[in-house]
C-alpha positions as CSV (number, residue, x, y, z in Angstrom):
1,X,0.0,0.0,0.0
2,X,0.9,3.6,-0.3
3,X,1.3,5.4,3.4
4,X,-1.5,7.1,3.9
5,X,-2.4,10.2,6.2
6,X,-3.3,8.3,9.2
7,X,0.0,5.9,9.1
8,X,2.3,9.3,8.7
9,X,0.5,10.8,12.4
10,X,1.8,7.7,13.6
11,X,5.5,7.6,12.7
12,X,5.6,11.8,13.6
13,X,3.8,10.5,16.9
14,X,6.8,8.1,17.4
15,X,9.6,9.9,15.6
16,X,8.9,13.2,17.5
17,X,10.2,12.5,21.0
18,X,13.8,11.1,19.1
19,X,14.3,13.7,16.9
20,X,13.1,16.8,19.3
21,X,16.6,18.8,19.8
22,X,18.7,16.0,17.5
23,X,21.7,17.2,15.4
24,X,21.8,16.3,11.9
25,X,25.6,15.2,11.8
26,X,25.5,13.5,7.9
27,X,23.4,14.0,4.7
28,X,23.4,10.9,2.2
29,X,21.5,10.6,-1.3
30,X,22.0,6.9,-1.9
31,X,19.9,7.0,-4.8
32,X,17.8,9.2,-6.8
33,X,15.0,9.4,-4.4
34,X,16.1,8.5,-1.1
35,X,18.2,10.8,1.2
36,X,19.7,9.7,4.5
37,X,20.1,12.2,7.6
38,X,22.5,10.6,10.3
39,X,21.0,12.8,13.6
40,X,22.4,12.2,17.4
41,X,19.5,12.7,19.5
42,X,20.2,12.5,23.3
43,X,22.7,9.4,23.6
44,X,21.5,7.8,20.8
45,X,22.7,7.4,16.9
46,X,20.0,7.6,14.4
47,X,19.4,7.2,10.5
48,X,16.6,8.4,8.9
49,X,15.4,7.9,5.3
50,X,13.4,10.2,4.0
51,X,11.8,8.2,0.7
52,X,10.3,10.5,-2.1
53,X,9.3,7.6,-4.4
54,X,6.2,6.8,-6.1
55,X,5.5,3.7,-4.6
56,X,7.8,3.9,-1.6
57,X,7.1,7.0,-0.3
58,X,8.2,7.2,3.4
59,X,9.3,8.9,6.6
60,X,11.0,6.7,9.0
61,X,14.1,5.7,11.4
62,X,15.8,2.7,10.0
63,X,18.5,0.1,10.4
64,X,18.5,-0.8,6.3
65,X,22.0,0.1,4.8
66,X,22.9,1.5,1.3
67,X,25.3,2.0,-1.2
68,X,26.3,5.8,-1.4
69,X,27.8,7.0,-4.6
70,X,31.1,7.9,-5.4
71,X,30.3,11.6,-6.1
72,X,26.9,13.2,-4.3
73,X,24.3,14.5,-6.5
74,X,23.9,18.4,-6.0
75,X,20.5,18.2,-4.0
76,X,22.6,16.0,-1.5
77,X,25.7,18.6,-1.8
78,X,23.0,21.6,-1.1
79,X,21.5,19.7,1.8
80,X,24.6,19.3,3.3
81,X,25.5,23.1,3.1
82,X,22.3,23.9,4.8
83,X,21.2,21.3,7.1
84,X,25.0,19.8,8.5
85,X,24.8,20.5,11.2
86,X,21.8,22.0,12.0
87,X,19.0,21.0,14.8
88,X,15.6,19.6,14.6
89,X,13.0,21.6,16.5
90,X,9.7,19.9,16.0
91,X,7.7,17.9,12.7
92,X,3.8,18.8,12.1
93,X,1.4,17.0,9.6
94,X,-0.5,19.9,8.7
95,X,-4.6,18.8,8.5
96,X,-4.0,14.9,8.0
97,X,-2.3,15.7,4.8
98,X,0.6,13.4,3.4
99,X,3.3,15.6,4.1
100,X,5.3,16.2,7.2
101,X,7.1,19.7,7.6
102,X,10.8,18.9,9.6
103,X,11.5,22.8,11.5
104,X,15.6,23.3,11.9
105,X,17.4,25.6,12.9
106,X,20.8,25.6,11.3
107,X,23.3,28.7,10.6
108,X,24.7,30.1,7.6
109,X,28.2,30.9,5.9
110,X,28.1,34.1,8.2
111,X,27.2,31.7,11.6
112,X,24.0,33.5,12.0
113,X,21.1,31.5,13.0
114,X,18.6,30.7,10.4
115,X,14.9,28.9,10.3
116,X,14.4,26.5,7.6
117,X,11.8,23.7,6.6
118,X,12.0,20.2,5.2
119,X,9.2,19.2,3.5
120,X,8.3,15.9,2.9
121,X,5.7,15.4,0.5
122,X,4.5,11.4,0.3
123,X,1.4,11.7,-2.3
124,X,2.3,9.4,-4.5
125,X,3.8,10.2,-8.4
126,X,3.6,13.8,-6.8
127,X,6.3,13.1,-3.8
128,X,8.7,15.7,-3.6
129,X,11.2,16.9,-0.6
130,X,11.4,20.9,-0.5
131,X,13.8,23.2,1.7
132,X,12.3,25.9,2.2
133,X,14.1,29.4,4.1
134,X,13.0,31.8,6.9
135,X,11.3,34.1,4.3
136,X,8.5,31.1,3.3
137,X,10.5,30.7,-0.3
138,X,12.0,27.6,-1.8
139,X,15.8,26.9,-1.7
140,X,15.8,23.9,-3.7
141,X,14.0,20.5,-4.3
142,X,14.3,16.8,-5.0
143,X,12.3,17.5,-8.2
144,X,11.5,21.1,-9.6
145,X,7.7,21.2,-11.0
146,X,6.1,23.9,-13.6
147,X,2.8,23.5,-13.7
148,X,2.3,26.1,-16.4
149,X,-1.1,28.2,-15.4
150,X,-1.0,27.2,-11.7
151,X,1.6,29.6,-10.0
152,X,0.0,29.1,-7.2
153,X,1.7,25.4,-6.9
154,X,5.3,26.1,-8.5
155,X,7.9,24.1,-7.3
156,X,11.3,26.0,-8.4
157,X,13.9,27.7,-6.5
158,X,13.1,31.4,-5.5
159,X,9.0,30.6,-5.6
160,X,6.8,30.8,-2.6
161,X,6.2,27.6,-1.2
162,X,2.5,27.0,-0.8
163,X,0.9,23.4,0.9
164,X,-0.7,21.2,-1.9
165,X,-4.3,22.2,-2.8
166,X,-6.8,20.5,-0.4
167,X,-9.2,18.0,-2.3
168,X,-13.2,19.3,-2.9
169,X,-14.0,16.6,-1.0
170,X,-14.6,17.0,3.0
171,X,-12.1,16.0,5.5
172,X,-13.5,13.4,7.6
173,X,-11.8,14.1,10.8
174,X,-13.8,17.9,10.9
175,X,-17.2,16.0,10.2
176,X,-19.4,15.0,12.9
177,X,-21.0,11.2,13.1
178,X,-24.2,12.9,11.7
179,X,-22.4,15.1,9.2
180,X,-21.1,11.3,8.1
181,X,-24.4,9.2,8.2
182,X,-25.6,12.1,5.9
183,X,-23.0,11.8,2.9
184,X,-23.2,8.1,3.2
185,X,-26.9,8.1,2.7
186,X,-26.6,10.2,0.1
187,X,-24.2,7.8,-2.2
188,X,-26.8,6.1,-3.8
189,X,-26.7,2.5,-4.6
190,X,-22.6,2.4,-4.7
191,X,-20.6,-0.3,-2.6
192,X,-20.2,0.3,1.1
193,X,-16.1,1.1,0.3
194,X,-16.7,3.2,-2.6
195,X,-19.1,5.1,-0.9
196,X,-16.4,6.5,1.6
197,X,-13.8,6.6,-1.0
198,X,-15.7,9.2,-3.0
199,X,-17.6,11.3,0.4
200,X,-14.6,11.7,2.1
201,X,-10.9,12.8,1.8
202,X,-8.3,11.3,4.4
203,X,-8.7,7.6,3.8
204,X,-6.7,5.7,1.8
205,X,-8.6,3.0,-0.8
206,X,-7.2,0.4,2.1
207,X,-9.0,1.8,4.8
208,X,-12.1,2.3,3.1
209,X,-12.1,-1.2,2.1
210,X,-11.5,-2.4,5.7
211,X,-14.7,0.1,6.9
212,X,-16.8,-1.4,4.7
213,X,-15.0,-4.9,5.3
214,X,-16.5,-4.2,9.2
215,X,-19.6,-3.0,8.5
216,X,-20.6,-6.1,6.7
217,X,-20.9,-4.3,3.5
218,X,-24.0,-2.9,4.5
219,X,-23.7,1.2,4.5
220,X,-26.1,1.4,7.2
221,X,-23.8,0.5,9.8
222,X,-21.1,2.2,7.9
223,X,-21.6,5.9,10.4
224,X,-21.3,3.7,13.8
225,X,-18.2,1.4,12.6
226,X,-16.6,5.1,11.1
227,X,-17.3,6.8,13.9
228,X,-15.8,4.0,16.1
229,X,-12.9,4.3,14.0
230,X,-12.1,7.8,14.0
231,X,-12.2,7.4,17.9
232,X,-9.4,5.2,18.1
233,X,-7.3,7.4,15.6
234,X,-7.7,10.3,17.5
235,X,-7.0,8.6,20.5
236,X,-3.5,7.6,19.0
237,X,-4.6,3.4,18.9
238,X,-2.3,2.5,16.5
239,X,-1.1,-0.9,15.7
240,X,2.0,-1.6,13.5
241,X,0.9,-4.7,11.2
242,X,2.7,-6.6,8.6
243,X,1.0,-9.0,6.5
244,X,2.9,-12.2,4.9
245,X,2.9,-14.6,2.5
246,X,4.7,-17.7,3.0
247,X,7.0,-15.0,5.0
248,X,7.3,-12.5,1.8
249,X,5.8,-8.7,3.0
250,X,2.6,-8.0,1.1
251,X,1.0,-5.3,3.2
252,X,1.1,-3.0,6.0
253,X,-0.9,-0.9,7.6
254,X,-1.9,1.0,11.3
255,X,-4.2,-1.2,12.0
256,X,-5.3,-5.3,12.0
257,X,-7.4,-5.6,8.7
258,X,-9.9,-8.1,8.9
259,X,-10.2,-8.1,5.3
260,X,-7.4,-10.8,4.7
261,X,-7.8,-12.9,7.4
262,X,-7.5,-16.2,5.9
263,X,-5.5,-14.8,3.0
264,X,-2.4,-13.5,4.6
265,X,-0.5,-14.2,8.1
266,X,-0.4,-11.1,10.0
267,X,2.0,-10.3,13.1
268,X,2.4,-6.7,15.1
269,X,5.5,-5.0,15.3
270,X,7.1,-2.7,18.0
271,X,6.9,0.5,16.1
272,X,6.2,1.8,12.5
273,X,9.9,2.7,11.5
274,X,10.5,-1.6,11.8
275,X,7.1,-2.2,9.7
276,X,8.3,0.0,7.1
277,X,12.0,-1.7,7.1
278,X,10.6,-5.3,7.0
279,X,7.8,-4.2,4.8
280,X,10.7,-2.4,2.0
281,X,14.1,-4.3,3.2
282,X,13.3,-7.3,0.7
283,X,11.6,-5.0,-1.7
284,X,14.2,-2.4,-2.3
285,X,16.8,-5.1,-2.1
286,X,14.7,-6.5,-5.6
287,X,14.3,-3.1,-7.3
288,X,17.8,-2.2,-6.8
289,X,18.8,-5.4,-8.1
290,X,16.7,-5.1,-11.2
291,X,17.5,-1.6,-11.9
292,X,21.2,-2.0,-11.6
293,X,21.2,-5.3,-13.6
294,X,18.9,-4.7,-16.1
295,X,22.0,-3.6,-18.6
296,X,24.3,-5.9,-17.2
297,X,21.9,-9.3,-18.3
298,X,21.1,-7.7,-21.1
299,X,24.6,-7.5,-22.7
300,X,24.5,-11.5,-21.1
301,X,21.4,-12.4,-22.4
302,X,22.7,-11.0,-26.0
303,X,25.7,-12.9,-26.0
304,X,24.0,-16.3,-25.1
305,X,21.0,-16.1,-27.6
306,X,23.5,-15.2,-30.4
307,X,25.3,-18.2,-28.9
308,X,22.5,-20.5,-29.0
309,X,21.7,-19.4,-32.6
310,X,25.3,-20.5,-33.4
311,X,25.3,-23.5,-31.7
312,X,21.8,-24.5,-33.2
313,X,23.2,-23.8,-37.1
314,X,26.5,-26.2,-35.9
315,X,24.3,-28.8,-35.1
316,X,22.0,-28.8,-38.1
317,X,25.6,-28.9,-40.0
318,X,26.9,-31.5,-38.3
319,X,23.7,-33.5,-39.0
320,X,24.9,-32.9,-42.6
321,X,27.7,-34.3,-42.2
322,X,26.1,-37.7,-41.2
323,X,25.5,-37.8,-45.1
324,X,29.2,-38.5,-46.0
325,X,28.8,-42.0,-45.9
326,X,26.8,-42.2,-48.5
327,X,28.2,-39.2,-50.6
328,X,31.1,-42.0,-50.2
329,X,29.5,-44.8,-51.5
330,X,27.9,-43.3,-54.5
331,X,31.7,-41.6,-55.5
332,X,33.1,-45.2,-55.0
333,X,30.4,-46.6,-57.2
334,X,30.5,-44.0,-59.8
335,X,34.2,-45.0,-60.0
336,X,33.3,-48.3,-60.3
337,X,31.2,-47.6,-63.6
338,X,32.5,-45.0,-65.0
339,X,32.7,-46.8,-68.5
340,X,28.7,-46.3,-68.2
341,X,28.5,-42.5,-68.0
342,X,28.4,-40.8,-70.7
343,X,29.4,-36.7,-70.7
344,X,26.4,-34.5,-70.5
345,X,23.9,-37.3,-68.3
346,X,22.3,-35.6,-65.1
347,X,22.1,-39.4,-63.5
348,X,23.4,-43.0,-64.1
349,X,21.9,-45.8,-62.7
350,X,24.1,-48.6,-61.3
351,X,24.6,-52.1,-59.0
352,X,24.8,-51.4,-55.0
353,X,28.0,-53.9,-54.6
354,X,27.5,-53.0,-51.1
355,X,24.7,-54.1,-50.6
356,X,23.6,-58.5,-50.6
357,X,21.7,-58.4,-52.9
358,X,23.1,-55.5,-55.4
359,X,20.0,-53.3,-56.2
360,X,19.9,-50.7,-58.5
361,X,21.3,-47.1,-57.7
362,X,20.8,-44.1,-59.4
363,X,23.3,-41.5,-58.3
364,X,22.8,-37.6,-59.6
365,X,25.4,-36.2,-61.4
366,X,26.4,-32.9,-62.6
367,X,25.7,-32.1,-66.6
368,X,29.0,-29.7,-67.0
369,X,31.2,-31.8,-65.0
370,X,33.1,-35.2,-67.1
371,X,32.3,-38.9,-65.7
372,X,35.8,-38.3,-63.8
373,X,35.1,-34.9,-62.6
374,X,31.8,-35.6,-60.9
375,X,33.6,-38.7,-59.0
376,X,36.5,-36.3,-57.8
377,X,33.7,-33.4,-57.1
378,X,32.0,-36.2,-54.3
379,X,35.2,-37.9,-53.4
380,X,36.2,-34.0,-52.5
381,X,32.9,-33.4,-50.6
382,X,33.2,-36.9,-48.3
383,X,36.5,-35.3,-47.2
384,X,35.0,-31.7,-46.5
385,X,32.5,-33.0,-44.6
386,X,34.7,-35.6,-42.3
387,X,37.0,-32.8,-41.3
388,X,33.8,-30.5,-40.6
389,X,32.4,-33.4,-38.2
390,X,36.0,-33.2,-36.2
391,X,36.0,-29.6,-36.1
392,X,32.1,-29.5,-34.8
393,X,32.3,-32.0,-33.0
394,X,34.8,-29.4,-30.6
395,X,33.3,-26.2,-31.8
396,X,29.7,-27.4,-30.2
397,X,31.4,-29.4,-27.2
398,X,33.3,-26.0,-26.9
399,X,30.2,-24.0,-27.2
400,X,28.0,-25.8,-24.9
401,X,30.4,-25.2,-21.9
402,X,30.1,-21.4,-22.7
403,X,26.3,-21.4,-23.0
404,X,26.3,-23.3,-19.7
405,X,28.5,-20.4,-18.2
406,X,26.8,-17.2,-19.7
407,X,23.5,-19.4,-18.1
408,X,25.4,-19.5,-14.8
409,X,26.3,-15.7,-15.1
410,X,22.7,-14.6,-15.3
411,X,21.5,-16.7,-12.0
412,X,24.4,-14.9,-10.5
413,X,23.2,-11.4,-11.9
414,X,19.5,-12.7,-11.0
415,X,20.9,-13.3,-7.3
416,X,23.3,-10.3,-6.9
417,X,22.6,-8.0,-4.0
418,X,24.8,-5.0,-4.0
419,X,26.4,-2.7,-6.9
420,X,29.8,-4.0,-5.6
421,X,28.5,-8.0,-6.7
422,X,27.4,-7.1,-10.2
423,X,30.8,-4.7,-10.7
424,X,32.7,-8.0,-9.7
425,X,30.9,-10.5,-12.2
426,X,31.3,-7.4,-14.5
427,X,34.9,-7.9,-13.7
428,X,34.5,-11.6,-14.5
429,X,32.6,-10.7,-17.9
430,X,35.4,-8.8,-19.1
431,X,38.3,-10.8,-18.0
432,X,36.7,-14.0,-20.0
433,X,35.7,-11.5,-23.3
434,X,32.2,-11.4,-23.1
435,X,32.0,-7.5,-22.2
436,X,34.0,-4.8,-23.8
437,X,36.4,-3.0,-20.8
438,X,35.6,0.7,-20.4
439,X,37.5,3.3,-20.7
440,X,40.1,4.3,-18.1
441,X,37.6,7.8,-17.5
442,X,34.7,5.7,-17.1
443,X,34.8,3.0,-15.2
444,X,34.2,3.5,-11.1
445,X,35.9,1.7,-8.5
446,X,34.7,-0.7,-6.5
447,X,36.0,-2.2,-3.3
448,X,36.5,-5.7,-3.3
449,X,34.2,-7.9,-1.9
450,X,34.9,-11.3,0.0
451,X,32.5,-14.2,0.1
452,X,29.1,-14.2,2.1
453,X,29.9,-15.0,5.6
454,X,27.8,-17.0,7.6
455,X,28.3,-18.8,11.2
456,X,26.0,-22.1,11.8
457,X,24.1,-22.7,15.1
458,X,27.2,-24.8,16.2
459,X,29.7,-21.8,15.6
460,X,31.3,-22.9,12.5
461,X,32.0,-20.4,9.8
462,X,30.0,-20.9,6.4
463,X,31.3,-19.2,2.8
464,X,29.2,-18.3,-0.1
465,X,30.7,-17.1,-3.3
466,X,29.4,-14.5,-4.8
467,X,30.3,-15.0,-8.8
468,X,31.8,-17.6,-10.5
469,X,35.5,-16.3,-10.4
470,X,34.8,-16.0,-6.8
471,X,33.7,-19.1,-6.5
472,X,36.8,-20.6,-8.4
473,X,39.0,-18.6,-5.6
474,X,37.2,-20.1,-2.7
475,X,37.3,-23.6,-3.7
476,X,41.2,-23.8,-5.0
477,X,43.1,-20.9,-3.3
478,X,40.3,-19.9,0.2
479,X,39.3,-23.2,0.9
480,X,41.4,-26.0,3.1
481,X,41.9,-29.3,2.0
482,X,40.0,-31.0,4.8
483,X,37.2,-28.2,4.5
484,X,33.5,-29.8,3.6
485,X,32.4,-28.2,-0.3
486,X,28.9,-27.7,-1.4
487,X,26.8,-27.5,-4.6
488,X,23.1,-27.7,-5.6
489,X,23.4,-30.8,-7.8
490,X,21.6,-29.9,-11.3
491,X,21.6,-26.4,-11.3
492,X,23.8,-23.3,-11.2
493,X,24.4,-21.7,-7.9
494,X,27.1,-20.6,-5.6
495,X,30.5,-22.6,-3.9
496,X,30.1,-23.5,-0.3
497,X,32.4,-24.0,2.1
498,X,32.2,-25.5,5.7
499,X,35.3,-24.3,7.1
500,X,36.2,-26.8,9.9
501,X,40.0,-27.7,9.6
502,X,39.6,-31.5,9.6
503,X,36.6,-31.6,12.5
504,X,33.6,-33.2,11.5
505,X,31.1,-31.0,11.8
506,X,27.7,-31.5,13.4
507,X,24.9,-32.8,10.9
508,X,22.8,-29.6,11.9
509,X,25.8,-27.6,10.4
510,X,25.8,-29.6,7.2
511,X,22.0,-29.1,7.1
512,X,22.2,-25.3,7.2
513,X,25.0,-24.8,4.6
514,X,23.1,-26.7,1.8
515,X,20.0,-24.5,2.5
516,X,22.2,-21.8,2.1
517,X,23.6,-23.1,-1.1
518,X,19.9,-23.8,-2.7
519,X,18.7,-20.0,-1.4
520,X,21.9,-18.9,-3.6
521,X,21.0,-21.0,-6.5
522,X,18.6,-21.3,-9.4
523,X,16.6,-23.2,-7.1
524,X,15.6,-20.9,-4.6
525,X,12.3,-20.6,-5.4
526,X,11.6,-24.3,-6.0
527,X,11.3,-26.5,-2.9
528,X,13.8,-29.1,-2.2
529,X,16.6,-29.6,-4.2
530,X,20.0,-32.1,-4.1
531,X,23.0,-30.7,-2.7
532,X,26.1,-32.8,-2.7
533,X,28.9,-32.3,-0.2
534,X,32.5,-33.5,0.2
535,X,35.9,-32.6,1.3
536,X,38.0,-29.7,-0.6
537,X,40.5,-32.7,-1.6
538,X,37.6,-34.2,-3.8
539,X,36.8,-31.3,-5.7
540,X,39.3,-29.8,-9.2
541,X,38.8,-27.8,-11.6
542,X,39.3,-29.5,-15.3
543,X,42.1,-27.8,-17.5
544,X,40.8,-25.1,-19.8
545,X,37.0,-24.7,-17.6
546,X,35.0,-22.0,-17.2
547,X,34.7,-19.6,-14.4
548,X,32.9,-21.6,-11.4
549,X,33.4,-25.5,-13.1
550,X,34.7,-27.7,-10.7
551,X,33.9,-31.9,-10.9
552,X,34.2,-33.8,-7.8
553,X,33.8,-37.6,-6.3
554,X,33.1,-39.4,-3.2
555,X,30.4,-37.3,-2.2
556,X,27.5,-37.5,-0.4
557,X,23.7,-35.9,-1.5
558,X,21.4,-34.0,1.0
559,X,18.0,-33.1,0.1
560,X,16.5,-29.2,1.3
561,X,14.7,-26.3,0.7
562,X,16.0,-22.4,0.4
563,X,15.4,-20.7,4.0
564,X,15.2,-17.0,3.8
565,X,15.1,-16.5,7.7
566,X,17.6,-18.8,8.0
567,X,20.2,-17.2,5.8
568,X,19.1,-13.9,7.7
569,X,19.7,-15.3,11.2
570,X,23.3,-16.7,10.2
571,X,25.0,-14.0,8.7
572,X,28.0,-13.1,10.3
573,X,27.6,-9.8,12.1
């Protein structure tokens, strides 16, 4: 859902007391929409993301991390020169509107002290954050907006800020239960929840479903079960609830909503700011993902279909080349009866000798070639076509183990977490030739990572490779000999290693790192899955392979399924 009014009075409710008198010590733009203000309030260390995005608008404290970028944009930059440093003096939500206003006091190049406003506008596509100065005009914003013929709501630098324009329709907090009863009755034959929607401003789509949801459906209950509602708002009764799926967030909201029980598993939190970070953790995690490695697969995904296409035409010609046999026998039969032919014939018919019983054979020939010539011509195309087989035989053979490996490559792109994983299997990309290296000017640095670290409930540390050239590192050069090695069995995924220095460790150990080996794999989505295990000493890595190939023996096969709480719970702090 999109935050609505009612959720924002609940995070100000709870963010207030922090940030009352905090210092903003750091400003951080991680991405295009999201800033970071790192404020010390009392004894304590905060973060808080302020989230301007269309479908992830937000105010709240959180504990999520992200990747800054090398060089701040110049919001960020003017940010910093006006709120570093500054304090937080109260937040208001002016009339249950979807905007919060963040007072500081902060001082200027001269050191005088100066009033300025933050606002946070969460409506939607129309989100914005706007600084705003002591003399009510705008600074700067996140996004600067024209509208043409209305300069009464012009977002660019030097304007007048002015609050969004209120909707026609009435607020429902300034309307009395009779006031309510009143409109609802007048809406006709329309459902119970569109019947709020379109009487009343303040309540989100979600909450008029839930109204309706409680009143049975029936809108002449509808004033009692609103009024009962707008009680408990008022009163501050606010519940943080997450609804789940099979343990994946699908909704969240200020209140236990009756209109998905049986649908959806739903479990209170302590406070907003950890809804909205288990609600978007996962979820920003999957957009970032996507939007970083959108170009990257797609340079992959080019390189393996014109592959395939390749490898598709080598096979049909190799298939071809099953013909030379007979080609062959019709050359060595056309040798045979050459006294026959006569110049200028398109076709002789002669004895198959190879054949028991010797039946007839026609065999085509060419009109402009002599009796000799077209024997030579076939004896000349047997040979051609025997040296092709050899040659793609190890062209195919050669390009299945790539397809197999730009295959592999995409799982890990699929699977990749941070900027720093995709730059190294960008890394690996160019190193084997399948992506161009950029320009010295270009490229950005990016520190290098180390494998996923994990400990097990018996205190042994667990590895997880992170691309295939990682992977290749951690199993032949990381790894010791009498370590315990991992793999999903039929499909691509990461190296694991059980680092235990010759101790046998605990089955419950074992158990763990192969569901961490299917949740990074192909197979993460799909159940149970086969993971083999043995020593380090059983596993090598063929002359010639590709990134992340390894064969191994004596092992032994485990079957379990991807645990995303469990990979969560073990990471190495």
């Amino acid at each position: 859902m999109a935050l609505d009014a009612i959720l924002l009075s609940g995070i100000i409710a709870e963010l207030e007391p922090k940030l009352t008198g905090a210092r903003i010590d750091k400003v951080q733009q991680p991405e295009r929409d999201k800033i970071v203000l790192s404020v010390r309030g009392g004894s304590e260390n905060m973060r808080i993301l302020i989230d301007a995005g269309a479908g992830s608008g937000r105010l709240q404290q959180t504990k999520m991390s992200f990747d800054n970028p090398q060089e701040p944009p110049m919001f960020c930059m003017l940010l910093r020169k006006y709120l570093t440093g500054g304090r937080i003096e109260r937040i208001e939500q002016p009339d249950w509107e979807r905007l919060a206003m963040v007072y500081i006091t902060s001082r200027n190049e001269l050191g005088d002290s100066v009033e300025l406003r933050l606002a946070v506008e969460l409506m939607g596509r129309s989100s914005n954050l706007v600084l705003v100065g002591a003399d009510g005009r705008i600074i700067d914003c996140l996004r600067r907006m024209d509208y043409g013929g209305d300069a009464e709501r012009r977002l660019l630098p030097g304007m007048i800020y002015r609050l969004p324009p209120k909707q026609k329709k009435p607020l429902i907090f300034d309307l009395t239960r009779e006031e309510i009863a009143q409109s609802i009755a007048s809406g006709g034959e329309k459902s119970a929840d569109k019947c709020i929607k379109d009487a009343f401003s303040g309540l989100s789509p979600l909450v008029c479903r839930e109204l309706a949801c409680r009143s049975g459906d029936d809108a002449a209950f509808l004033p009692e079960v609103i009024d009962a509602f707008l009680e408990s708002v008022r009163a501050g009764e606010l519940t943080p609830t997450l609804l789940t799926e099979n343990g994946k967030p699908k909704e969240y909201s200020f209140m236990q909503l009756k209109q998905y029980a049986g649908v959806y598993e739903s479990r209170s939190l302590s406070s907003f700011s950890e809804l909205l970070d288990a609600y978007y953790s996962r979820r920003d995690i999957l957009e970032r993902r996507r939007r970083r490695s959108k170009e990257l697969s797609h340079g992959v995904k080019i390189a393996r279909d014109r592959l395939a296409r390749k490898l598709a035409l080598q096979k049909q010609e190799l298939e071809k080349s099953s013909e030379r046999d007979e080609i062959r026998r019709d050359a060595e039969l056309l040798t045979a009866n050459l006294y026959r032919v006569k110049k200028g014939e398109d076709k002789v018919t002669v004895e198959d000798y190879y054949e028991p019983d010797c039946p007839l054979r026609t065999i085509k020939l060419d009109i402009l070639k002599t009796p000799q010539g077209n024997a030579a011509a076939m004896f000349k195309e047997y040979n051609k076509l025997k040296t092709a087989e050899q040659h793609l035989t190890a062209l195919i053979a050669d390009g299945e183990k790539q397809l197999e490996y730009l295959n592999s490559v995409l799982d890990e792109i699929e699977r990749a977490e941070t900027e720093d994983d995709l730059a190294e299997i960008k890394a690996e990309l160019v190193q084997t030739g399948y992506v161009k290296k950029q320009r010295a000017a270009k490229e950005r640095k990016h520190k290098k990572q180390g494998p996923r670290r994990f400990v097990s409930s018996d205190g042994f540390e667990i590895l997880v490779g992170r691309s295939n050239a990682q992977n290749d590192e951690l199993t032949t050069k990381t790894a010791r000999r009498t370590d315990i090695w991992l793999h999903t069995k039929t499909v691509h995924g990461s190296h694991v290693i059980i680092s235990c220095d010759g101790v046998a460790p605990p089955e419950k150990t074992i158990e763990e790192a192969a569901q961490l080996a299917v949740y990074y794999s192909q197979a993460r989505e799909g159940g149970k899955t086969d993971v083999d295990f043995t020593m380090v000493r059983n596993v090598r890595k063929p002359s010639g392979a590709m990134p992340g190939k390894v064969i191994y023996t004596d092992y032994t096969t485990i079957s379990v399924a991807a645990d995303e709480e469990l990979a969560e719970k073990l990471t190495a702090k």
